[in-house]
C-alpha positions in Angstrom: -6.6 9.1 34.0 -9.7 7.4 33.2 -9.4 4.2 31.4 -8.8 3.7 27.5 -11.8 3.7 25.3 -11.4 2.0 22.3 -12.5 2.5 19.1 -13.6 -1.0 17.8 -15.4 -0.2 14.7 -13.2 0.2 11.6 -14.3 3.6 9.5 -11.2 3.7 7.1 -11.0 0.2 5.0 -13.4 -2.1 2.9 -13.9 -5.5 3.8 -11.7 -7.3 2.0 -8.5 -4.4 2.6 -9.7 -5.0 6.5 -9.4 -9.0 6.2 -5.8 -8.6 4.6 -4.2 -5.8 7.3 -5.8 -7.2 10.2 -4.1 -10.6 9.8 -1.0 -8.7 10.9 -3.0 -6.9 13.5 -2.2 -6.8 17.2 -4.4 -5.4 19.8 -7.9 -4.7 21.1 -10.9 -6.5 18.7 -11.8 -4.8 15.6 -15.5 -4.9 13.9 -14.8 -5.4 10.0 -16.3 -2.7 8.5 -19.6 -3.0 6.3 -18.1 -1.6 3.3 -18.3 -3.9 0.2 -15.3 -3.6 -2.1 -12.9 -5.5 -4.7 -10.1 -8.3 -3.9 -7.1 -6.9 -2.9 -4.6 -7.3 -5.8 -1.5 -9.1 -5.2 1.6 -9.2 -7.9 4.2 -11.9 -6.7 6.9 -10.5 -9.2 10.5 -11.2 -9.0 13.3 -8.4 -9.1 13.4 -4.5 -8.7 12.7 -3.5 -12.2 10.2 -5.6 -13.1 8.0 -5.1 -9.8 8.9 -1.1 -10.4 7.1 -2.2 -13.9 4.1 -3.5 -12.4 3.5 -1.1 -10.1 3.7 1.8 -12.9 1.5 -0.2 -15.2 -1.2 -0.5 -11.9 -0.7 3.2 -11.2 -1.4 3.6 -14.9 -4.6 1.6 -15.2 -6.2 3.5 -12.1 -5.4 6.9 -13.7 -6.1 6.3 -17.5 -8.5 3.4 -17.5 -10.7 4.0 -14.3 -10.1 7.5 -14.0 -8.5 8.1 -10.3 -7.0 11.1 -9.7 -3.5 10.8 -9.4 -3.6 13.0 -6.1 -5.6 10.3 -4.8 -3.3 7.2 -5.2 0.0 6.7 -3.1 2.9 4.1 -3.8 4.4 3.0 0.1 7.5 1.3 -0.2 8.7 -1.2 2.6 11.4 -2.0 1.0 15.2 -1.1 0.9 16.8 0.9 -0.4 14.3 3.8 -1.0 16.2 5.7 -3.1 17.0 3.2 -5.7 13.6 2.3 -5.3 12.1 5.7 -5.7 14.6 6.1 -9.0 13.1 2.8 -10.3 9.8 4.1 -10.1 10.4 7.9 -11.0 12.5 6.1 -14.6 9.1 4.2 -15.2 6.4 6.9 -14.0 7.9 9.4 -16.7 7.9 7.1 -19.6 4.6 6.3 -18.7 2.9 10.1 -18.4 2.8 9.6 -14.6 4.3 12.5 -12.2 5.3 11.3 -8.6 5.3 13.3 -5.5 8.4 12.1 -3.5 8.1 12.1 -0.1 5.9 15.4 -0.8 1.9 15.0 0.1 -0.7 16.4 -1.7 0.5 17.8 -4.5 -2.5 18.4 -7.7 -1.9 15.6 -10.5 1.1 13.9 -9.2 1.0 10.4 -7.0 2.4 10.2 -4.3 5.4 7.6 -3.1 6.5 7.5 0.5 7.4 5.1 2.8 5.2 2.9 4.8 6.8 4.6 8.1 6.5 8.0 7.0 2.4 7.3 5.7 1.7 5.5 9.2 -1.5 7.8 10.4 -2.2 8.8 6.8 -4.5 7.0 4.2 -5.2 7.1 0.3 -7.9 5.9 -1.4 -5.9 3.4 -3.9 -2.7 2.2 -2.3 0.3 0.0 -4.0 2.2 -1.4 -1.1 6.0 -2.6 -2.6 6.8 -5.2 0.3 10.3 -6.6 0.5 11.4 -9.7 1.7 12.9 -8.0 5.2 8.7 -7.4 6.0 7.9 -11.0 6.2 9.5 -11.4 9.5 7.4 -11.8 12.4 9.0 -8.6 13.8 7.7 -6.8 10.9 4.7 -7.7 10.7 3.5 -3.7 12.5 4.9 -2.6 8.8 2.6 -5.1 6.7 -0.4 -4.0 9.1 0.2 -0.2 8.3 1.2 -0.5 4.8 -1.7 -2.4 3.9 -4.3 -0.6 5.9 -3.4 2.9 4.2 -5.4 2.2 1.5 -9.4 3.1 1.8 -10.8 1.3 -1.5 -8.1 -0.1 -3.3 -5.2 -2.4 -2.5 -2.7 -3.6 -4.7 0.4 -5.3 -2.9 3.5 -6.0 -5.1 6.6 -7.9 -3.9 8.4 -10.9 -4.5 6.8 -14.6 -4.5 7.9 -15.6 -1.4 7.1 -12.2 0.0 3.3 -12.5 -1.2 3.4 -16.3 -0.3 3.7 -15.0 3.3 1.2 -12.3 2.6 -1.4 -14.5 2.1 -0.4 -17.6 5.0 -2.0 -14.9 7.6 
């Protein structure tokens, strides 16, 4: 019955994560967090496969080259269809000594990939958000606040030119 109190200090994100979700933010002023941390990546890619192929070669370069865990990286896809999606991806991961977790949370040496709707609440430290052209939409922009605000260090956002062209006009 009393009135809201809101939490106006964001705890979750690093700076530059913050900047990018809260573009698409709506609601009650949010301090940027003090947390220092790299660019966000963005990969304007065109076509299923080949932005399944980036985002296996990201997931790659996290786990072999900078050493995150697998358990601590998640791929959210905001894109349709999952399932094609999800096979894209699970093709790729295997080739590439990747295991995914579908739809399946924290399971030991596996990443996981879920859908931004499903992941709304959660959050991972290294996050690959696959956006699809249907997200640009004003109406969708909720789904391009949560999918990019999942992520508590890293950010890498793959999707098609004009998807990440809209990405970065906010």
């Amino acid at each position: 019955r009393d009135e809201p109190y809101y939490l106006t200090t964001n705890c979750r994100n690093t700076t530059p994560i913050h900047e990018v979700g809260y573009a698409f933010y709506a609601g009650e002023p949010i301090d940027k967090p003090d947390l220092p941390g790299p660019a966000v990546e963005r990969a304007a890619v065109v076509g299923d496969d080949a932005q399944a192929d980036a985002i296996v070669r990201r997931v790659q370069q996290w786990v072999y080259d900078e050493a995150l865990l697998p358990e601590d990286i998640a791929i959210l896809v905001a894109k349709r269809p999952k399932a094609h999606l999800y096979d894209l991806l699970q093709q790729r991961s295997q080739s590439a000594g990747i295991t995914l977790a579908v739809e399946s949370h924290g399971q030991r040496r596996s990443v996981l990939i879920d859908t931004v709707a499903r992941f709304k609440g959660l959050e991972a430290p290294a996050v690959v958000l696959w956006l699809g052209d249907e997200v640009v939409d004003e109406e969708q922009w909720e789904t391009m606040y949560v999918g990019t605000t999942r992520a508590k260090s890293l950010l890498c956002v793959v999707g098609s030119p004009k998807t990440l062209k809209a990405l970065r006009a906010r």
